[in-house]
C-alpha positions as CSV (number, residue, x, y, z in Angstrom):
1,X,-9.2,-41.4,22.4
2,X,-6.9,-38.7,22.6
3,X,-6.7,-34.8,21.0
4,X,-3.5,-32.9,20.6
5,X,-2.7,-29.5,20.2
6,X,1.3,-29.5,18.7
7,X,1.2,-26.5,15.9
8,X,-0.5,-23.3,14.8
9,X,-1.7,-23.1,18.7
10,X,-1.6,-19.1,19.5
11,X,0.0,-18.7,16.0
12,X,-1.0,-18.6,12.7
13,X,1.4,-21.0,11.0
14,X,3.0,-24.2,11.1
15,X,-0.7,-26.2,11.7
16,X,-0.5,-29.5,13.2
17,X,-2.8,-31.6,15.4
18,X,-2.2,-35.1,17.1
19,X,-5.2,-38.0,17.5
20,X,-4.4,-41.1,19.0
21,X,-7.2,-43.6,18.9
22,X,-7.5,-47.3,19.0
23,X,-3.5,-47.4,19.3
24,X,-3.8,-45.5,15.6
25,X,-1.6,-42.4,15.7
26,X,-2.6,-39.4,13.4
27,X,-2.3,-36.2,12.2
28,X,-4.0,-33.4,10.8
29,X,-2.0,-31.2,8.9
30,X,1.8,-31.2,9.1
31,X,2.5,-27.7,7.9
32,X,6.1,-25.1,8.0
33,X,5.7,-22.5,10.4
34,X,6.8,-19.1,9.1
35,X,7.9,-15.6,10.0
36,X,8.7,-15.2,13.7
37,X,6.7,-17.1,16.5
38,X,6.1,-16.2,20.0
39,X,6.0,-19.7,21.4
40,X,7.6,-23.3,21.4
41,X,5.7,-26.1,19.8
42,X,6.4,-29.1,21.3
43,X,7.7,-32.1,19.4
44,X,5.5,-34.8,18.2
45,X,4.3,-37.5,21.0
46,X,5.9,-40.4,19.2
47,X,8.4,-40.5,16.1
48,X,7.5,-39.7,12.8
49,X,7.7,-43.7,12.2
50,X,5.2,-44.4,14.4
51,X,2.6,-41.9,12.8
52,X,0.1,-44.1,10.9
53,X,-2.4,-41.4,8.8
54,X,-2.0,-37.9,8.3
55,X,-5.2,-36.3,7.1
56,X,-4.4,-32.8,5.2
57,X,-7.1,-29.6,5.2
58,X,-5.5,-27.8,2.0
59,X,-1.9,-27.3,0.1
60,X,-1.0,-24.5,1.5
61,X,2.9,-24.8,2.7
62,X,1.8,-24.0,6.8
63,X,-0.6,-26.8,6.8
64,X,1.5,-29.3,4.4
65,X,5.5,-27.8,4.4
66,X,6.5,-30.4,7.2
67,X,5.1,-33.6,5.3
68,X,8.8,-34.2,3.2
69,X,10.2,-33.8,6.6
70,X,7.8,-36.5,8.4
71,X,8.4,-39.2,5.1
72,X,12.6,-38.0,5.9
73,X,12.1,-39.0,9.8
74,X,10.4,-42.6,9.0
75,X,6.8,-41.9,8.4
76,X,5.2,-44.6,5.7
77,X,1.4,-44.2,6.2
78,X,-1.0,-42.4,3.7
79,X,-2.0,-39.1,3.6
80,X,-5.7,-38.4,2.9
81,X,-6.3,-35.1,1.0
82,X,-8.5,-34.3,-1.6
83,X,-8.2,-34.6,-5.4
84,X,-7.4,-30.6,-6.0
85,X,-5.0,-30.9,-3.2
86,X,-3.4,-34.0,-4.2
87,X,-2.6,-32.4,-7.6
88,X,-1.0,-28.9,-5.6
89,X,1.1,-30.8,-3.1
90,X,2.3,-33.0,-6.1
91,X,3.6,-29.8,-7.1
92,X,3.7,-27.6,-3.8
93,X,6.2,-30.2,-1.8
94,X,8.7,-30.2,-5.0
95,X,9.1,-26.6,-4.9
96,X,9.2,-26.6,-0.9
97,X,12.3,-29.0,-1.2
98,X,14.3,-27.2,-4.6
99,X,13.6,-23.7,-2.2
100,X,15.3,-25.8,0.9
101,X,18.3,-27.6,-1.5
102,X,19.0,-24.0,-2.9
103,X,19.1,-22.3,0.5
104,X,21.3,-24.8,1.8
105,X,23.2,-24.7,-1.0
106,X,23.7,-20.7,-0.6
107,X,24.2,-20.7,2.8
108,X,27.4,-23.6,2.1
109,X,28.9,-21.0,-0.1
110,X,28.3,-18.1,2.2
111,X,30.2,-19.9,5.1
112,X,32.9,-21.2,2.7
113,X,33.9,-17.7,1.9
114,X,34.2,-16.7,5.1
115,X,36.3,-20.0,5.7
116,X,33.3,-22.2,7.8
117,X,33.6,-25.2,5.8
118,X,31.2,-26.9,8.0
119,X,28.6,-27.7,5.5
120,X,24.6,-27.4,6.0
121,X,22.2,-30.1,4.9
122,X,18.8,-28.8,3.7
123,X,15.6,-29.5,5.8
124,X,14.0,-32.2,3.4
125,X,15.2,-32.9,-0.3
126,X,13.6,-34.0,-3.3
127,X,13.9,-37.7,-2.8
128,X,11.3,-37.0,0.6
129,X,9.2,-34.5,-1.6
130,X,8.8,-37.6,-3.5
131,X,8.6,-40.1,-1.6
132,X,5.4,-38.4,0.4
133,X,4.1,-37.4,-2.8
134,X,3.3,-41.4,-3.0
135,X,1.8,-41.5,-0.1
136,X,-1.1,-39.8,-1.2
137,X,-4.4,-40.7,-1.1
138,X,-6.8,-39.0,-3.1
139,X,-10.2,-38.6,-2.2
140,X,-13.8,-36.7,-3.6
141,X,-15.2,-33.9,-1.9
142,X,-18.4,-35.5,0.1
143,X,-17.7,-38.8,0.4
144,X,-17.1,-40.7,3.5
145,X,-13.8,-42.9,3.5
146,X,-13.3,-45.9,5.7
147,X,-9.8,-45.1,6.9
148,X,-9.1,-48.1,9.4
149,X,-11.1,-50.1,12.3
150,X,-12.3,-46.8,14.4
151,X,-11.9,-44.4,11.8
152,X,-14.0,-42.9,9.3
153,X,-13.5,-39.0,7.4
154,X,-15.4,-36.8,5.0
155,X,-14.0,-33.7,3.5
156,X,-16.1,-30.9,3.1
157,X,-15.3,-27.6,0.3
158,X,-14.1,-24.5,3.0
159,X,-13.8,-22.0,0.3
160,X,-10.4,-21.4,1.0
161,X,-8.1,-22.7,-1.8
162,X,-9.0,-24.9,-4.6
163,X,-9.3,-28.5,-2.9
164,X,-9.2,-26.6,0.1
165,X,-11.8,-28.8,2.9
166,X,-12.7,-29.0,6.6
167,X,-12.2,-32.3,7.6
168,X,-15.3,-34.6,9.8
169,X,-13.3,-37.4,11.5
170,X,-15.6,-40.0,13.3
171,X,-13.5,-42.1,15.9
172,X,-14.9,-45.6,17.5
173,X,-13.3,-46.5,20.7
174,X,-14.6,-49.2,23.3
175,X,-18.0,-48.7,21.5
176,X,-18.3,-45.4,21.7
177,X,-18.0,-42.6,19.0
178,X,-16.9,-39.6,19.2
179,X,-17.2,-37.0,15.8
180,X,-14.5,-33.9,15.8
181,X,-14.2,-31.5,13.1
182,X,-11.0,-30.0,12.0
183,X,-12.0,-26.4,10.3
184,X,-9.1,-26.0,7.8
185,X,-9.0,-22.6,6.9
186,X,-12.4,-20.9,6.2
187,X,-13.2,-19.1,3.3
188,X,-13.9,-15.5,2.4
189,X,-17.7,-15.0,0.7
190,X,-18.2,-14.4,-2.8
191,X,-14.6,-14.1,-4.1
192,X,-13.5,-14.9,-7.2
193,X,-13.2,-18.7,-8.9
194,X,-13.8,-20.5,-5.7
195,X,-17.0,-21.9,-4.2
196,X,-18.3,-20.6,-1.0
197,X,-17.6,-22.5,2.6
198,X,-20.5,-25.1,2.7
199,X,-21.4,-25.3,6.4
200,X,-21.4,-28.6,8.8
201,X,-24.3,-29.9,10.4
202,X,-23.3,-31.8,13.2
203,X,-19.8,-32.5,15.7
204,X,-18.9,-33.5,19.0
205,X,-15.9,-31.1,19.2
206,X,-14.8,-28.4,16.7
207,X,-11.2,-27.7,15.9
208,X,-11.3,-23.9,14.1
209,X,-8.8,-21.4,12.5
210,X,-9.1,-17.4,14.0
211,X,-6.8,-16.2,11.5
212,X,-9.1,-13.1,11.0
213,X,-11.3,-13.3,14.7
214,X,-10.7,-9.4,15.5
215,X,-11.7,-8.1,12.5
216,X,-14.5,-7.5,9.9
217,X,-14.3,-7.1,6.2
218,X,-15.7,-4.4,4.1
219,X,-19.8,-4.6,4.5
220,X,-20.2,-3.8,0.7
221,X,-17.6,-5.9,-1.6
222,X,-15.3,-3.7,-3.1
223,X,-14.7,-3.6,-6.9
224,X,-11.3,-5.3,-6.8
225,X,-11.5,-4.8,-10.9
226,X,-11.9,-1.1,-10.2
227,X,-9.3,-0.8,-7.3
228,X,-6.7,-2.5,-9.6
229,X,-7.4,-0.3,-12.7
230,X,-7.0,2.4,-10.6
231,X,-3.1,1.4,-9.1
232,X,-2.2,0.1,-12.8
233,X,-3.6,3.4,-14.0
234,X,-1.5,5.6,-11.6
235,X,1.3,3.7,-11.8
236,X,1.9,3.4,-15.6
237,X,1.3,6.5,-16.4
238,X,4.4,7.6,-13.6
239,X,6.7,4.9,-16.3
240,X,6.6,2.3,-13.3
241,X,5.8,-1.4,-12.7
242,X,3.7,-2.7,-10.3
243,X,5.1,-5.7,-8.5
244,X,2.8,-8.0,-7.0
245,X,4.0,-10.6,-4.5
246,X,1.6,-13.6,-4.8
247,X,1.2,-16.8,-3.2
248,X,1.7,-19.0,-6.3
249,X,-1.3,-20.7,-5.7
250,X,-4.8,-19.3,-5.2
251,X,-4.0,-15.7,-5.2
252,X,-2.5,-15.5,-8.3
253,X,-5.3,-17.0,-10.2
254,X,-7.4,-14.7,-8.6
255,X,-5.3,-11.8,-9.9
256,X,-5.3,-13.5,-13.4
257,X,-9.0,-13.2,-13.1
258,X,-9.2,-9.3,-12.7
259,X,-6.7,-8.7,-14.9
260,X,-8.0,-10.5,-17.9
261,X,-11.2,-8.5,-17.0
262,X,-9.3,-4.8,-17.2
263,X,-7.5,-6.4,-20.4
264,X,-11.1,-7.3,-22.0
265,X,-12.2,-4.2,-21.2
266,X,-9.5,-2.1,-21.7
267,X,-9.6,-0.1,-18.4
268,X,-6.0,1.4,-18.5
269,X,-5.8,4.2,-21.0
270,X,-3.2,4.8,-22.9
271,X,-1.6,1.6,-21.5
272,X,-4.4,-1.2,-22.9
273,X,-1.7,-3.3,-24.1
274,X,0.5,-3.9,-20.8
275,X,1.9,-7.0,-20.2
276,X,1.1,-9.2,-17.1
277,X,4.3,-11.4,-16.4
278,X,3.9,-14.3,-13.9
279,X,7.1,-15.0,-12.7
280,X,6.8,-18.1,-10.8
281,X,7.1,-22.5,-12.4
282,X,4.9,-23.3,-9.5
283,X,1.9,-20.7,-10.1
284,X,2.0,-21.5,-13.7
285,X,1.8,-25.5,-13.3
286,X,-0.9,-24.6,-10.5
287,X,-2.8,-22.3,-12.9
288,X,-3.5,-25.6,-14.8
289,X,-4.6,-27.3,-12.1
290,X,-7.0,-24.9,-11.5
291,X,-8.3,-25.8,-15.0
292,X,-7.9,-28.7,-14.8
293,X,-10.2,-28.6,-11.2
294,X,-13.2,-26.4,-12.4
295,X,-16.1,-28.9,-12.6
296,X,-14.7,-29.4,-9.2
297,X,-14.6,-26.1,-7.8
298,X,-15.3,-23.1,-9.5
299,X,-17.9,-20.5,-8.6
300,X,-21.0,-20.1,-11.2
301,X,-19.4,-16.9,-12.4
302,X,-16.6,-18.8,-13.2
303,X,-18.0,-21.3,-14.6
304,X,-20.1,-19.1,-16.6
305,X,-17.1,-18.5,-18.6
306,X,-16.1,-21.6,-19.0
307,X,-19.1,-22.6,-20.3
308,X,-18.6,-19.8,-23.2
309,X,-15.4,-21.5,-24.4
310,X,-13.8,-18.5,-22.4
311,X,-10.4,-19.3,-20.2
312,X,-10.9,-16.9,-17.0
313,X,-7.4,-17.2,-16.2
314,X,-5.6,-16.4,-19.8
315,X,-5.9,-13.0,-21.9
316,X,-3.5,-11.4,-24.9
317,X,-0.1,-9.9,-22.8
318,X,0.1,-13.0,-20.5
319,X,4.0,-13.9,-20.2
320,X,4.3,-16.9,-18.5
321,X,8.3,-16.9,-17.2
322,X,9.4,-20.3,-16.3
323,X,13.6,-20.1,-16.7
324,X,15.7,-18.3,-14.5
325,X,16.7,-16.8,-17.6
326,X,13.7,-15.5,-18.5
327,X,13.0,-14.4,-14.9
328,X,15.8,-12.0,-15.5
329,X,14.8,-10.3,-18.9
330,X,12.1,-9.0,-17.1
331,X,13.6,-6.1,-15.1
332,X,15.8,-5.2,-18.3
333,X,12.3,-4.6,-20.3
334,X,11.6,-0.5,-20.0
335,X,7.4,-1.1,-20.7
336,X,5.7,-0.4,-17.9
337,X,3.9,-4.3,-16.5
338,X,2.7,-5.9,-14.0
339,X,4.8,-8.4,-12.5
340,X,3.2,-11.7,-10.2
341,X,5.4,-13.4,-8.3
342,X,6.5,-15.6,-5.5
343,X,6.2,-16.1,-2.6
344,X,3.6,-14.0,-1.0
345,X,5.4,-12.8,2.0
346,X,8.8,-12.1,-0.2
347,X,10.0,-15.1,2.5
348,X,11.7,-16.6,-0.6
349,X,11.8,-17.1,-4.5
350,X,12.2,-15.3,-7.6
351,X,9.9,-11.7,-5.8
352,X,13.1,-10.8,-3.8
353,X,15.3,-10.6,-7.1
354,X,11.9,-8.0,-8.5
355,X,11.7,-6.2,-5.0
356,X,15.6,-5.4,-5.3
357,X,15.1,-3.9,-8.6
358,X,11.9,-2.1,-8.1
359,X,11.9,-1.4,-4.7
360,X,14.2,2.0,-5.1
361,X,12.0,2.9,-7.5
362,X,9.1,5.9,-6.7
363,X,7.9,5.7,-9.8
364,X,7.3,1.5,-9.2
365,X,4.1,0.0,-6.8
366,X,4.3,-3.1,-5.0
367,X,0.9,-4.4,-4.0
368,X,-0.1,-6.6,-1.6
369,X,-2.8,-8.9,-2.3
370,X,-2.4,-11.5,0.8
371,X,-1.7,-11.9,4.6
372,X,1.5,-11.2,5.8
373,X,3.1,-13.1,8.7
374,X,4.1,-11.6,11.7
375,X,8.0,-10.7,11.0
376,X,7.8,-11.3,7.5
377,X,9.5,-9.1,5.0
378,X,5.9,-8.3,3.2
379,X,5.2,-7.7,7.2
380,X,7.6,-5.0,7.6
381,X,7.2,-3.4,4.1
382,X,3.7,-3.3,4.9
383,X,3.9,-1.5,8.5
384,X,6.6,1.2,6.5
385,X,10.5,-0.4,6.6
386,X,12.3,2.5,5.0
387,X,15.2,0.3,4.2
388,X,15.3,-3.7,3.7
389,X,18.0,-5.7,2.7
390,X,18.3,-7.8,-0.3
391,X,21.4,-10.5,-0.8
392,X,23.0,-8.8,1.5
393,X,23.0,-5.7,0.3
394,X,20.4,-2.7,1.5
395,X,17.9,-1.6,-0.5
396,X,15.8,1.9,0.1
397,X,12.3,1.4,0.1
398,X,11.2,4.8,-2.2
399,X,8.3,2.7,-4.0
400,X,4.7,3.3,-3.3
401,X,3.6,0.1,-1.0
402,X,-0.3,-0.7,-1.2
403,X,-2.4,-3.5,0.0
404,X,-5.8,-4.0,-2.3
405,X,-7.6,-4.2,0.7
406,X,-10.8,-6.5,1.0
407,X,-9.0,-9.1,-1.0
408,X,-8.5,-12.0,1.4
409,X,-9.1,-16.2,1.3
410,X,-9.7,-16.3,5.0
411,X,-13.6,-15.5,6.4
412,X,-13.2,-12.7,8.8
413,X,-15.0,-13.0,12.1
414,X,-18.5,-12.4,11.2
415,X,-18.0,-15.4,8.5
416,X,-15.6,-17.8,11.3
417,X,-18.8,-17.3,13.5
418,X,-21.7,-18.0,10.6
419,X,-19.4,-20.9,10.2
420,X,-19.6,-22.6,14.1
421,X,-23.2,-20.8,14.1
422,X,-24.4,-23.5,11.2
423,X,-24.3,-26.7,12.8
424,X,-27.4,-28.3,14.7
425,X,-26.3,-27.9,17.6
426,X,-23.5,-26.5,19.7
427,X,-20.7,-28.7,20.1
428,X,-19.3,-30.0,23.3
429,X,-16.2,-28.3,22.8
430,X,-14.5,-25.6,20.4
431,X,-10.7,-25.6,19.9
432,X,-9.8,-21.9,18.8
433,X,-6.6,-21.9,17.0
434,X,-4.4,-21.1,13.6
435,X,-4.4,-17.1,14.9
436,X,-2.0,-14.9,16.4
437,X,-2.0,-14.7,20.5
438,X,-4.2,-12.0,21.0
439,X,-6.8,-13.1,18.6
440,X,-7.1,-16.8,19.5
441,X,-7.6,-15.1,23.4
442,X,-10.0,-12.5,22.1
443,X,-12.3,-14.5,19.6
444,X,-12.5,-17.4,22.3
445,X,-14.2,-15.1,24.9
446,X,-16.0,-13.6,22.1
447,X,-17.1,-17.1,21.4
448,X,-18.3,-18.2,25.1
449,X,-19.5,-14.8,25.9
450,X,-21.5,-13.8,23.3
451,X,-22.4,-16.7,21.4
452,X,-22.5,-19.0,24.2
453,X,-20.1,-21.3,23.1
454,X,-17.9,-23.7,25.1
455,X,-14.6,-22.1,23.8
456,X,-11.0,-22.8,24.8
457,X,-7.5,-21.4,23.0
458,X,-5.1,-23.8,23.6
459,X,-1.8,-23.8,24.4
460,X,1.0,-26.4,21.8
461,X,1.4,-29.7,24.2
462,X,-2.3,-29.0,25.6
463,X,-4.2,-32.7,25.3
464,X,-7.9,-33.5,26.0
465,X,-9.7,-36.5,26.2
466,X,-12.4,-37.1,23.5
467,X,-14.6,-39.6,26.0
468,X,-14.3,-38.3,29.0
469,X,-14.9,-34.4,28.0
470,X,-12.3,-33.6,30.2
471,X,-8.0,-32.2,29.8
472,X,-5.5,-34.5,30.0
473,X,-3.2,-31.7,30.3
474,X,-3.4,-28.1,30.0
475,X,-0.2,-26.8,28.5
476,X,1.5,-22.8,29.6
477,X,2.9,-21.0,27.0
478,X,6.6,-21.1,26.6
479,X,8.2,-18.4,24.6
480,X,10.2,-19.2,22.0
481,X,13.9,-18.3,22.9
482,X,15.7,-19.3,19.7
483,X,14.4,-22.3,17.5
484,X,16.9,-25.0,17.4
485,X,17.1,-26.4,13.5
486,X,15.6,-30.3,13.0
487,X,18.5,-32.2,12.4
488,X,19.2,-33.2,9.3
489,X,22.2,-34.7,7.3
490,X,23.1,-38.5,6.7
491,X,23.3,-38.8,10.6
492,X,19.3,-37.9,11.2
493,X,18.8,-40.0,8.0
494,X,20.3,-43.2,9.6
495,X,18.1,-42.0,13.5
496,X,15.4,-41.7,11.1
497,X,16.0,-45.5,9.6
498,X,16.1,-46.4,12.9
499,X,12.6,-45.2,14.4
500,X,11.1,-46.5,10.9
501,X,12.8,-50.0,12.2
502,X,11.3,-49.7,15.6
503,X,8.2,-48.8,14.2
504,X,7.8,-52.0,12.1
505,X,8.8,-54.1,15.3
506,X,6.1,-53.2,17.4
507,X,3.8,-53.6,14.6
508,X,5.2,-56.9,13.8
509,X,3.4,-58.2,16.9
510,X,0.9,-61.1,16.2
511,X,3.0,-62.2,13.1
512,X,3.6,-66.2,12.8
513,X,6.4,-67.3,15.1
514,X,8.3,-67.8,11.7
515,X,8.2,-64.6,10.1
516,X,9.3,-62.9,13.5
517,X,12.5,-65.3,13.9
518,X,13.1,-64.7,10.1
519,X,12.6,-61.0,10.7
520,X,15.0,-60.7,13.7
521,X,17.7,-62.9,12.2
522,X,17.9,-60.4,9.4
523,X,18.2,-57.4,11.9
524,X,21.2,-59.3,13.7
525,X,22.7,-59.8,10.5
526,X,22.4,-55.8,9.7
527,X,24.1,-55.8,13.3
528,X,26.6,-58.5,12.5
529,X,27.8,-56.4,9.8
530,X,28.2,-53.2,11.6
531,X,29.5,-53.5,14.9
């Protein structure tokens, strides 16, 4: 019974965790690692055929990008999420692979201009966005589900993101069962639409995020309504826009929510009438999952509206821009608007194209409303990049650059230690990871020192046993020197084939004498036909 640190170990993105148990081989989370990291993660202890379960916290890309990758390499077990979730990846893991075709598909005619006709296959395409998409299992928040022989699991609302869950996995092993409970991403208090994290009474060991361990959150809740007024005021009345890179899914429907409040109320003066644009297919499809979701998940304020026949996320001014066409017509209208788009760290998507025409602007805002990644381009704008460049070309930054500050999904430490505080008793072990080096260091001792806890950061590769309490191995860092790309083309298509083949072998053990024979006369036949 086994425990494996192999992502999101002394970084905040690219979460992934490794159980072996009862020759069972899982996974919790699977997710794309983004800006720049400091260390290696290792690979995966067997192939991606050989994985039998992946169990998912939330949507998000860092905790589910990889999964199209995984179904690419071989992998042909279920993936356990719940319902909310289940609808975003359905969506989520599309747009992942049309943002990797279209890269790939730049970068070929980058390097064909400059006479590289070497071509470059994109990390995952549609067909595997698809193909993981029916791997999903849905499940209902609260309710345990019988996985396999060993293995039981229970998601639990964090808070985070709608469907957003720590996970309780029990594993049975020689007669002996061990509970560990994966964290997910905890939720910020009292913020809009979203239920607060409900707590967890009891676990062995306790695998938890740190993304915000060295620092504290406003005491008082600030008046995000009153914060926002205040920027759209200033800025409108200067003839700007205020741009608005958003994750597409969570902190955009928050931002829907303020704003239809200022529209109700009319907060702006002389400017009532603006128009909010929200540029981004994937935040409008997930803005009717949300609705679709709110039995499910909404807070009683939210729900308070709902029950009025009142839409918290739609108002009079709401442009919904789905075309790349009509993504364009916005930076030719003079009005000054607020403008949503994605992605949240300016990473990718349609944002870039509004940051290149509104950047050079001093009359224009962009405001932050999320985290931003360590070497990020929201990163740099935010720590006061004079200059960034854009499709090549640079691009001065004379626009006022803000963060609405307060406004954040994650719990900050206070809330990550009410959270590990809750349960019965302390656990035998806690895991402190999905943070940045010096935070997972600093809110482990934190942890043992002041709260007693039996804390440990590990290191990617690091692997503990679950019976005997004790490390297999304790993994060193190793710092990242330059990230070699997966492979990918028809050639790691075919490798991939191949571990998916070998996979099926050595489960094919125990079969009737019959089926094997028949089994291996149609692999020589394959052969046959090849060599």
């Amino acid at each position: 019974m086994k425990l494996m640190f192999v992502g999101a170990a002394h970084e905040v993105t690219g979460s992934c965790h490794y159980l072996e148990v009862n020759g069972k081989n899982i996974l919790v989370d699977c997710g794309m690692e983004q800006g720049v990291n400091t260390f290696e993660n290792v690979p995966l202890p067997v192939d991606e055929a050989m994985i039998d379960y992946v169990f998912l916290t939330h949507a998000h890309v860092d905790h589910s990008g990889m999964l199209p990758l995984l179904y690419a390499r071989g992998f042909r077990g279920h993936v356990y999420m719940t319902d909310a979730s289940a609808d975003l990846c359905s969506i989520m893991l599309r747009d992942c692979a049309h943002i990797q075709m279209m890269e790939a598909e730049w970068r070929n005619r980058k390097a064909k201009r400059g006479g590289n006709a070497q071509a470059q296959e994109p990390l995952y395409t549609m067909e595997d966005a698809d193909g993981i998409i029916k791997r999903i299992v849905a499940c209902h928040y609260d309710s345990e589900v019988n996985i396999c022989e060993g293995v039981k699991i229970r998601f639990t609302d964090i808070g985070h993101l709608l469907g957003s869950s720590s996970i309780e996995v029990w594993l049975t092993e020689n007669g002996y069962t061990k509970k560990i409970v994966f964290s997910g991403d905890i939720g910020n208090k009292n913020q809009p639409l979203l239920k607060d994290p409900k707590p967890t009474a009891q676990a062995d060991y306790v695998v938890m995020e740190s993304t915000y361990g060295d620092r504290l959150h406003p005491k008082e809740r600030l008046d995000y309504v009153k914060e926002l007024t205040q920027v759209l005021q200033e800025t409108f009345d200067k003839g700007g826009n205020v741009v608005i890179p958003s994750f597409a899914v969570g902190r955009t429907q928050e931002m829907l929510y303020f704003l239809r409040q200022i529209k109700v109320d009319r907060l702006v003066k002389g400017h009532e009438d603006f128009l909010v644009y929200v540029d981004s297919p994937m935040a409008v499809e997930a803005t009717g999952i949300f609705q679709e979701n709110r039995l499910d998940c909404f807070d009683e304020d939210a729900m308070a509206l709902v029950k009025e026949g009142i839409n918290p996320l739609s108002f009079a001014g709401l442009k919904l821009s789905i075309t790349s066409e009509e993504s364009k017509a916005i930076n030719f209208c003079d009005k000054p608007k607020v403008i949503i788009s994605a992605s949240g760290m300016c990473e990718a998507g349609r944002i870039r194209h509004h940051l290149k025409h509104n950047l050079w602007r001093p009359e224009c805002t962009v405001l932050f409303v999320g985290y931003q990644a360590i070497g990020t381009l929201g990163r740099h704008l935010i720590e006061g990049a004079e200059e960034v460049k854009l499709f090549g070309e640079p691009i001065q930054v004379r626009a006022k650059v803000m963060q609405l500050a307060g406004l954040s999904g994650h719990a900050d430490k206070e809330g990550l230690i009410e959270w590990l505080e809750a349960f019965d008793e302390k656990p035998k072990k806690v895991f402190v990871v999905h943070g940045e080096d010096s935070v997972c260091v600093s809110f482990a001792e934190c942890l043992k020192i002041e709260h007693g806890q039996r804390a440990y950061a590990p290191y990617s590769g690091t692997e503990f046993d679950l019976l005997s309490n004790k490390f297999l191995y304790e993994a060193e860092p190793v710092m990242v020197k330059k990230k070699a790309k997966p492979a990918t083309g028809v050639y790691a298509r075919l490798v991939a084939a191949g571990q998916r083949l070998m996979a099926l072998i050595t489960r094919s053990d125990g079969l009737a004498n019959k089926d094997m024979a028949k089994f291996a006369d149609q692999i020589n036949s394959i052969c046959d036909k090849w060599e």
